[in-house]
N, C-alpha and C positions, 0 to 999 in steps of 0.2 A: 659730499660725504657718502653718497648712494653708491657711487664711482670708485668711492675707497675702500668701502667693504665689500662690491661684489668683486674686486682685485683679491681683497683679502680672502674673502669665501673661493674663490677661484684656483687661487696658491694652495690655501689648503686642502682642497680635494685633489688636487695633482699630487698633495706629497704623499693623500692618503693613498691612492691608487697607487704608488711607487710603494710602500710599506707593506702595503698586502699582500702586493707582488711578489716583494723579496724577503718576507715573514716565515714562511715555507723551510727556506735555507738555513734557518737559525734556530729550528725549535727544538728542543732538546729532547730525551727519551731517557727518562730512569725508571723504567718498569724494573732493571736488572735490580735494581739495588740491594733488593731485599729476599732476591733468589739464594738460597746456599745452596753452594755446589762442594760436591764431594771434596772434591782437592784443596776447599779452603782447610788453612792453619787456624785453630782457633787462638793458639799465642799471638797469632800475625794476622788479625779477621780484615773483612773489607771492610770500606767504608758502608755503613748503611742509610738508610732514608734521615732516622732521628739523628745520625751523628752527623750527617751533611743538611738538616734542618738549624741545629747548634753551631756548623758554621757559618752559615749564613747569618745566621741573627747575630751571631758576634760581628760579621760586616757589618751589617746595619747601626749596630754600635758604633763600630769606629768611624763611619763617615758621617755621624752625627756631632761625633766627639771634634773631628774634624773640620767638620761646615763643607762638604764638598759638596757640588752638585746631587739631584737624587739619580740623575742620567747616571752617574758613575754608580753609585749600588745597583743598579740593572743592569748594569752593563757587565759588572763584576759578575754577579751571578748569574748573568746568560753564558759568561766564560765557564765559570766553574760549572755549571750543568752541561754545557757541552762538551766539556773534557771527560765527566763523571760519563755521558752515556757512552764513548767512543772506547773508555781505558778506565780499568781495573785499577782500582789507587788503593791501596795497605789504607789502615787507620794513623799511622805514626807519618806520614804524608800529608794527609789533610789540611793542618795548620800552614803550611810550607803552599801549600797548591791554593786555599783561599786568599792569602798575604798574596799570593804572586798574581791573581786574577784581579786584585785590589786596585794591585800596582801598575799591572798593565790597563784599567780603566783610565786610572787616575788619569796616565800618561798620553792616554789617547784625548780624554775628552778637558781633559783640562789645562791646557796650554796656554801659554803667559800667566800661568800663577807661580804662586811661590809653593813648589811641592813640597810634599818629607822628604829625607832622602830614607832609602833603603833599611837603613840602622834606624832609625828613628822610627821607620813604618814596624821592625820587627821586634824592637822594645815596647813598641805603647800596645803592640795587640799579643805579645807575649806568643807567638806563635813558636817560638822551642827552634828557630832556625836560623841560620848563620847568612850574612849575605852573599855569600858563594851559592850557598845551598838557593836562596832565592834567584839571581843571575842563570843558575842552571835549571830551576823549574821553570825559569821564564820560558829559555830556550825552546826546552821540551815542552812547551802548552804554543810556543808558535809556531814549531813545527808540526806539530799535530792540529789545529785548526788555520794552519796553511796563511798565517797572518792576517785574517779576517776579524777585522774586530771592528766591524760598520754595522753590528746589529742592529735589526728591527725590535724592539722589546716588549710587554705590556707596556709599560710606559710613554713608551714612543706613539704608540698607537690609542691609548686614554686624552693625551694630552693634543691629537689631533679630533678623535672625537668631541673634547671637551670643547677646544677652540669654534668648530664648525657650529654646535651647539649655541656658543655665548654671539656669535657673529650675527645667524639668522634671527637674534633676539628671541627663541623659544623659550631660554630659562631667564626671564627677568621678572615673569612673576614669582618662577622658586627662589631668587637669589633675593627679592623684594621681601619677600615672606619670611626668611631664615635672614634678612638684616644682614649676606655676605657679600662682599667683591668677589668680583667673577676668579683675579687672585686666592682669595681666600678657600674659596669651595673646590677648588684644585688641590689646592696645598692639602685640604682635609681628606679630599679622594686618594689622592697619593702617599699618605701616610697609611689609610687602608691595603692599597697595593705592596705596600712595602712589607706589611704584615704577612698580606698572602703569600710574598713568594719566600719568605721566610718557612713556606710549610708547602712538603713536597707532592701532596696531591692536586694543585694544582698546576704542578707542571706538564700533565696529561694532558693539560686546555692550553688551545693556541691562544697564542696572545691575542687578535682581533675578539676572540669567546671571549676570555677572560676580562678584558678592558672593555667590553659592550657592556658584558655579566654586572660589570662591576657602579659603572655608570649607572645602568637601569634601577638594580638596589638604591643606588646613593637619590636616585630622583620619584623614585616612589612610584615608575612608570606604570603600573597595575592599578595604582589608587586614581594616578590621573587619565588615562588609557579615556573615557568618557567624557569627561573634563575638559582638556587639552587635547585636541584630534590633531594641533600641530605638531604638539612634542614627539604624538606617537609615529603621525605620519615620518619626521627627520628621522627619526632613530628606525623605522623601516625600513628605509633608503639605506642608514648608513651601513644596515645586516646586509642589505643585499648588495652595495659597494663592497664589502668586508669579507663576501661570498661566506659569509654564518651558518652553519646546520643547526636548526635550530632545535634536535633532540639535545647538541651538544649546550648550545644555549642556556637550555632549563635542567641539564642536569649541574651547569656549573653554577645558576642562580639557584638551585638547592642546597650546593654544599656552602655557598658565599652566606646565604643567610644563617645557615645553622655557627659559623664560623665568626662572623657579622655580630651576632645574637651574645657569643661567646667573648669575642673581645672586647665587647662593649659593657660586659658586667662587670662590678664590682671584685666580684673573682677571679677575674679574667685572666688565662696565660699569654695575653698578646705577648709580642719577644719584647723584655722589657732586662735583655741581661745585659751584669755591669762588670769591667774587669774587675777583679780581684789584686790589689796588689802589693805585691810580696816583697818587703825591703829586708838589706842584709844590718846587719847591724852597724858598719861600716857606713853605707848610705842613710842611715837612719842618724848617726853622730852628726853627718854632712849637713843631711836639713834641720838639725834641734839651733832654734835662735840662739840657746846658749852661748854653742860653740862657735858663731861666729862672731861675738861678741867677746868673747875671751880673751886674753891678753897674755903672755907667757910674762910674766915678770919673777925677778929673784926673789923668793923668801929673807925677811927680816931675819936675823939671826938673834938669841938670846942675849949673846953677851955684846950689844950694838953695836955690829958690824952685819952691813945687808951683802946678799950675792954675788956683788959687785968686789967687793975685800975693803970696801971705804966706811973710815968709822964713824958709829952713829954720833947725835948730839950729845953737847954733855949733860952731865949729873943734873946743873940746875933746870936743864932741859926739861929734865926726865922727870925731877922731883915736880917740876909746875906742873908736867904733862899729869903726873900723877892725881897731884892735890885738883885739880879743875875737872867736872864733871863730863862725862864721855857720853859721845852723842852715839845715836844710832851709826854714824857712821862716823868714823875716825879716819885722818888721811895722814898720813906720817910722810914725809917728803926730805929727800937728803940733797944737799946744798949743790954738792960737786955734781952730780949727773945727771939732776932734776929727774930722778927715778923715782914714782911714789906706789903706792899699793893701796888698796883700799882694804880695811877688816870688816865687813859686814855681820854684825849678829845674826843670828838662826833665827828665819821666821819660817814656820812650815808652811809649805807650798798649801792651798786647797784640796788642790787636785791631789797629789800623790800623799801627801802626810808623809813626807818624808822632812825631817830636820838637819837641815848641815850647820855645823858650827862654824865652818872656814869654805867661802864660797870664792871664786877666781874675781879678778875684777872686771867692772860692767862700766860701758863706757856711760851709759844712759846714769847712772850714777841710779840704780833701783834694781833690787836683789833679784832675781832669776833661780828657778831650779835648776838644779843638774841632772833630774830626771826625767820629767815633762819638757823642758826646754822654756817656761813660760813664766811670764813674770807673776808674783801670788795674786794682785790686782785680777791681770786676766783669767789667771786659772781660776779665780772664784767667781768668775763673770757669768 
């Protein structure tokens, strides 16, 4: 067992060493963002910090919505930041260039699944773009980052820290304490991370800062610093394998906790946005239960003959039908073409208060609105 986790602790310092190395090549730069220059159009403005904040968090949305990996939202948004620092993107762009950075993660890190395809990826996130339009931003986002999409991320770089951490057993009195699987206390780190890079001042901090930053916060390393002379000694080690500055360090654990402090309160604006969405009336007929229930059949006619031109029952039919008390529901049935209709009386929906007196027929044999779509049972449920 000793044998299998210094293999394990071994691997994993080799990947980290390989990350750090090529961390560098991947870190993105939007100080521009929020410079106005002369020559902008304000009808045609850039993209700025808060509107490429809104689209990131709307990623984070859809690969939630989705269940992708978290690797693929990092990976999307180390695309879309490294495109934003290289090239000047319009605002009416934006939607088109985060869909296509999505899509290009997707595609890379998730292989032998069952993907969306293209249409599916630009209706559920509403991104205002035709899939030509997305094929073409592809193009132009590979060309311009020269087909590299093997990024180093925070992510990448937390989840090796965290591993080296769980392996030399330093955090099992914190995982013992907090009741979590070494699973569990990642999946919580990482859901923090997600948060951050959702919001663009941290993209200033390289990913080894940021993912150390982030770690130290989440393990309380200041309270145990006395305490635990192991914890602090690993995570010293890991600063100076990670080559850390460490003024950068403490000023990214300043803004983590003020941020920390804030997502965690009751009022919090962690990204917690949800699409919005917008049916035509058209697609709205499409999903009402009603209308799939419906049945086109011919009107009875007064003078008994139905739709069909076949004549009704006779008189003494009619006269029994009359004289014998009529149920909620009455089914009239003609001989030759075993065609029947059902007449339901009006019972108002709950929900809308709306009364029909002549409702289509339901196969469930139990009245349904024609404007809620729902049967009065459920709608007053």
């Amino acid at each position: 067992m000793c044998d299998r986790h210094a293999a394990d602790l071994g691997r994993l310092w080799y990947q980290l060493q390989t990350a750090v190395r090529r961390a560098p090549s991947y870190q993105p730069n939007l100080i521009y963002l929020d410079m106005v220059e002369d020559d902008d159009d304000p009808r045609d403005p850039v993209v700025s910090s808060m509107q490429r904040d809104d689209a990131v968090d709307r990623l984070r949305c859809l690969n939630r919505c989705l269940r992708f990996k978290h690797e693929a939202f990092a990976l999307a948004v180390n695309i879309l930041d490294r495109f934003l620092s290289i090239m000047k993107v319009r605002v009416k762009f934006l939607g088109c260039l985060a869909i296509t950075s999505y899509f290009i993660a997707i595609n890379v890190l998730e292989e032998g699944q069952e993907l969306p395809s293209p249409v599916h990826l630009i209706r559920i996130s509403q991104c205002r773009c035709t899939e030509a339009d997305l094929f073409r931003m592809e193009g132009i986002v590979c060309q311009k980052l020269y087909h590299d999409f093997g990024a180093v991320t925070p992510l990448t770089l937390l989840q090796l820290y965290h591993g080296i951490c769980v392996t030399t057993g330093i955090m099992d009195a914190i995982l013992e304490k907090r009741n979590l699987t070494p699973a569990e206390h990642l999946e919580q780190i990482i859901a923090k991370l997600e948060a951050c890079l959702c919001r663009a001042p941290f993209t200033k901090f390289t990913a080894p800062v940021l993912a150390m930053s982030l770690l130290m916060c989440e393990l309380d390393v200041f309270d145990t610093r006395d305490s635990d002379p192991g914890l602090c000694s690993t995570l010293n080690t890991l600063k100076v394998a990670s080559q850390i500055n460490e003024q950068h360090l403490v000023e990214c654990q300043k803004k983590l906790e003020e941020f920390l402090l804030q997502y965690s309160s009751p009022v919090s604006r962690r990204p917690t946005s949800r699409f919005t969405w917008v049916l035509s009336s058209r697609t709205a007929r499409q999903l009402r239960p009603s209308m799939q229930w419906a049945m086109d059949l011919p009107t009875i006619l007064e003078d008994g003959t139905d739709g069909y031109g076949s004549s009704g029952s006779s008189e003494e039919d009619i006269s029994s039908e009359e004289d014998s008390p009529r149920s909620d529901t009455d089914v009239v049935c003609s001989d030759d073409d075993d065609v029947f209709q059902t007449e339901i009386k009006s019972t108002p929906c709950f929900r809308c208060h709306i009364q029909k007196s002549r409702q289509k027929f339901c196969p469930i044999q139990q009245q349904c609105c024609n404007t809620c779509g729902q049967l009065p049972q459920q709608a007053g449920a």
